[in-house]
C-alpha positions in Angstrom: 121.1 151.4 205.5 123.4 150.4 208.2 120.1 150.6 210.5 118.7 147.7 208.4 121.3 144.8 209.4 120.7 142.7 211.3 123.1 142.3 214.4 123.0 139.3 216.7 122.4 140.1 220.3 125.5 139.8 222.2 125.8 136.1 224.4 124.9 136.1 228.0 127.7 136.3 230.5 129.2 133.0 230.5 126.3 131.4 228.4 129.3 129.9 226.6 131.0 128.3 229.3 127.6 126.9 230.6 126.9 125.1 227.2 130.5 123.4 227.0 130.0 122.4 230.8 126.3 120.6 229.8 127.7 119.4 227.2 130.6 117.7 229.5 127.7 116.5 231.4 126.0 115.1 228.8 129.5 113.0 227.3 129.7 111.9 231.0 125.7 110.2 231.1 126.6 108.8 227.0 129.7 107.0 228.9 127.7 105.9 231.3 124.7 104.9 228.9 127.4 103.1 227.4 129.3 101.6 229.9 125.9 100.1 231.1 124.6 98.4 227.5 128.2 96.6 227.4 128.1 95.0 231.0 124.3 93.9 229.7 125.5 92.9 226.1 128.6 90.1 228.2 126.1 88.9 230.8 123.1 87.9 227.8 126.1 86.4 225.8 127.0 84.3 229.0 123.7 83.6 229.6 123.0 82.5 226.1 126.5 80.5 226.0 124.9 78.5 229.3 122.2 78.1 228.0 123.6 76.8 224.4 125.8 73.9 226.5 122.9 72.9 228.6 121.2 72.2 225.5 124.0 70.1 223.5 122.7 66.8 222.9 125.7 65.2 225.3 124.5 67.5 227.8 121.3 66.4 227.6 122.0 63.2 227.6 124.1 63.0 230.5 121.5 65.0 232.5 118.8 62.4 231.5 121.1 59.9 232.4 121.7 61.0 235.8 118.0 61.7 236.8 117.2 58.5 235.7 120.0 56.9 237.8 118.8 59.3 240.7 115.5 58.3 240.3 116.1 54.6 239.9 114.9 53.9 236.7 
C-alpha cells in the first residue's frame, strides 16, 4: 500500500534560495512603492496647505487690495 502515497517531488537545486531572493526583491520594489506614495502624500499636503492660505479671506483681501492699488483703481 506503500505504492499508493503520495510523495512530493523533491525541490529543484536551489529553488529555495531563489524564492527567498525574489522575495528580497520584491520587499525591496514594496519599499520603494512606498517610499514614493509618502514623498507624493507631503508634496499634495503642501500644495493643499498653499493653496488653503491663498484662499483665507485676509489673503484674499490683501491680494485684491494690492491689484487694485497696482492697477490704479
Amino acid at each position: 500500500m506503500e505504492a499508493d502515497r503520495e510523495v512530493d517531488p523533491p525541490e529543484p537545486q536551489g529553488a529555495h534560495e531563489r524564492l527567498e531572493q525574489r522575495v528580497m526583491e520584491l520587499e525591496a520594489v514594496v519599499e520603494g512603492l512606498q517610499d514614493a506614495v509618502d514623498r507624493e502624500s507631503r508634496r499634495f499636503d503642501a500644495l493643499i496647505d498653499a493653496l488653503q492660505r491663498k484662499t483665507e479671506p485676509a489673503e484674499i483681501a490683501r491680494a485684491l487690495g494690492e491689484d487694485a492699488r497696482r492697477r490704479g483703481l
